[in-house]
C-alpha positions as CSV (number, residue, x, y, z in Angstrom):
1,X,-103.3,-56.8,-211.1
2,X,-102.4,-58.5,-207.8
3,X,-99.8,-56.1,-205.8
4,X,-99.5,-58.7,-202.8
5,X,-97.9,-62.0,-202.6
6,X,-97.9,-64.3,-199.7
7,X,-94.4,-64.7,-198.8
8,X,-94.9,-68.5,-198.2
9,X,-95.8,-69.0,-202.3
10,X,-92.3,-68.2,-203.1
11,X,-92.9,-71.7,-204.9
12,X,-95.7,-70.7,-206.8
13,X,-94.3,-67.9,-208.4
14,X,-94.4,-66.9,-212.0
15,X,-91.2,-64.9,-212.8
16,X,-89.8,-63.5,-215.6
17,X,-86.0,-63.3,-216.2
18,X,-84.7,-60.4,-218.9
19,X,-81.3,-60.9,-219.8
20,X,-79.4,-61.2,-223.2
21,X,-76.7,-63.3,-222.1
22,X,-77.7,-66.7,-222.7
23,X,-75.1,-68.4,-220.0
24,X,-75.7,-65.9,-217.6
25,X,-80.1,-66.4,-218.3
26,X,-79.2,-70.2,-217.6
27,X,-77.4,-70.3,-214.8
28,X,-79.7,-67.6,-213.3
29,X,-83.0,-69.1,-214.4
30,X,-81.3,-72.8,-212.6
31,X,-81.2,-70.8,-209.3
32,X,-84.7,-69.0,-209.5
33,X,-85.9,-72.7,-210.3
34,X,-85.5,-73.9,-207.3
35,X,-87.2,-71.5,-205.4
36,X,-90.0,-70.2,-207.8
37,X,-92.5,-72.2,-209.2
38,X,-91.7,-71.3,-213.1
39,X,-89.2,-69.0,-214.7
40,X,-89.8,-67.9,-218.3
41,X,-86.9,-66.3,-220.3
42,X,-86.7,-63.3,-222.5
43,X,-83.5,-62.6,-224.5
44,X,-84.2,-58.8,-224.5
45,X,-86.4,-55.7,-223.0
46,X,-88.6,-55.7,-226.0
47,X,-89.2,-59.3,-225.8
48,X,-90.0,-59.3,-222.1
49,X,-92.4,-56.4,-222.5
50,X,-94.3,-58.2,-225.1
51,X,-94.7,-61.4,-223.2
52,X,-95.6,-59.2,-219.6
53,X,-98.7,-57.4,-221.3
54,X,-99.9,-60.8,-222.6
55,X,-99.4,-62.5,-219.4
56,X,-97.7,-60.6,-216.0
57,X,-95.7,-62.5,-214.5
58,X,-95.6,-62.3,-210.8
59,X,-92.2,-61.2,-210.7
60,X,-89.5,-59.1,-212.9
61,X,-86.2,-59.7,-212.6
62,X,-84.2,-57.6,-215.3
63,X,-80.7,-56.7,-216.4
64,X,-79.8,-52.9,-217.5
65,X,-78.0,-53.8,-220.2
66,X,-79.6,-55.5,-223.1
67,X,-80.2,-55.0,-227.3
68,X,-83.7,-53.4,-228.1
69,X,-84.5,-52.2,-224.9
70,X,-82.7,-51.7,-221.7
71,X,-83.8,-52.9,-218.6
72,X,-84.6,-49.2,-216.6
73,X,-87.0,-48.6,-220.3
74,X,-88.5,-51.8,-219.7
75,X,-89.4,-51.4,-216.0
76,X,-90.9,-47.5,-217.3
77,X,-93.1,-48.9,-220.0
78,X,-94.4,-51.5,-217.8
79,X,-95.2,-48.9,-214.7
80,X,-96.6,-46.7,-217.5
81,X,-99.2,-49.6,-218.5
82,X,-100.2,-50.1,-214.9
83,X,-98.6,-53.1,-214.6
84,X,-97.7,-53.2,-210.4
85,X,-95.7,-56.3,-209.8
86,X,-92.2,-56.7,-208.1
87,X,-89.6,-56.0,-210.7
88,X,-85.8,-56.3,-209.3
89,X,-83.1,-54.8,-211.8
90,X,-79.8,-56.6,-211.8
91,X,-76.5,-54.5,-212.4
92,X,-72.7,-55.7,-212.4
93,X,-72.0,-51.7,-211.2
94,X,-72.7,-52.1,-207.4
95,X,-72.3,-48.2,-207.3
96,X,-73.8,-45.1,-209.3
97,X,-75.6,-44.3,-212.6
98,X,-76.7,-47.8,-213.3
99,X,-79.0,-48.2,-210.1
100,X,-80.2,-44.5,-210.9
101,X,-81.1,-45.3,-213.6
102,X,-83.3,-48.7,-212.4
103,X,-84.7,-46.5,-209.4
104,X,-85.8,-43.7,-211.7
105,X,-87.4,-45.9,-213.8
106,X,-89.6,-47.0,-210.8
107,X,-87.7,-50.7,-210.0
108,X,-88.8,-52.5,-206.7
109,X,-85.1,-52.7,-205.9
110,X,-81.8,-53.1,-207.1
111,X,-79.4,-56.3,-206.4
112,X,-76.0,-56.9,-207.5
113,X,-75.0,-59.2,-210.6
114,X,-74.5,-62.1,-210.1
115,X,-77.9,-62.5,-208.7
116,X,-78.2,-63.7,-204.7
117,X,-80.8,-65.7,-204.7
118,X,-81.3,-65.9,-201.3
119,X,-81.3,-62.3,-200.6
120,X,-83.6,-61.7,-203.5
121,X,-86.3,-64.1,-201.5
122,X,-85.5,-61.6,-198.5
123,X,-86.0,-58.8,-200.3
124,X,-89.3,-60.0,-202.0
125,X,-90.4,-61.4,-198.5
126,X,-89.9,-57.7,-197.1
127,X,-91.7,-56.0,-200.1
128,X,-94.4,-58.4,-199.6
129,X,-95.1,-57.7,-195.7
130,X,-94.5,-54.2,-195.9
């Protein structure tokens, strides 16, 4: 699996979205749109990990909170496969256990719900060089 990305195919990027809310995964996935080249949505953890081990996106982005599987048990089952792509966990707590929890579980980094798009590309753009 490809660990590198150049920071200038931003546009050409596969990324997954994980998040149960479906107004929240809209919105969201409309902002990623027009950055990435292609978002795919999955409604849960479970789901997500299903449709990663078929075909790894280039990017995670996934919420803690979600039915069947939480985002931080997501991002640990996929490390725990080998998978080694960027995967950014989103949390409305700004503060304490929930980014533990994402940082434990081996997440790229944590960003703040709602999702700054903008700082995300930074953020991926800085993973990427360093």
């Amino acid at each position: 699996p490809k660990t590198s990305l150049e920071p200038k195919d931003l546009d050409q990027l596969r990324v997954l979205l994980a998040e149960d809310n479906a107004l929240v995964a809209q919105v969201t996935s409309k902002q990623l749109g027009r950055i990435f080249g292609e978002i795919e949505l999955a409604e849960n953890g479970r789901v997500a990990l299903e449709k990663i081990l078929k075909n790894p996106p280039d990017v995670l982005i996934t919420d803690l909170f979600m039915p069947e599987m939480p985002g931080d048990e997501l991002i640990e089952a996929l490390r725990a496969e080998g998978i080694d792509i960027p995967m950014i966990g989103l949390t409305a707590a700004v503060v304490g256990d929930d980014i533990h929890r994402f940082e434990d579980a081996g997440a790229t980094a944590v960003l703040p719900k709602p999702l700054d798009v903008a700082r995300l590309c930074v953020l991926l753009e800085e993973k990427v060089e360093g």
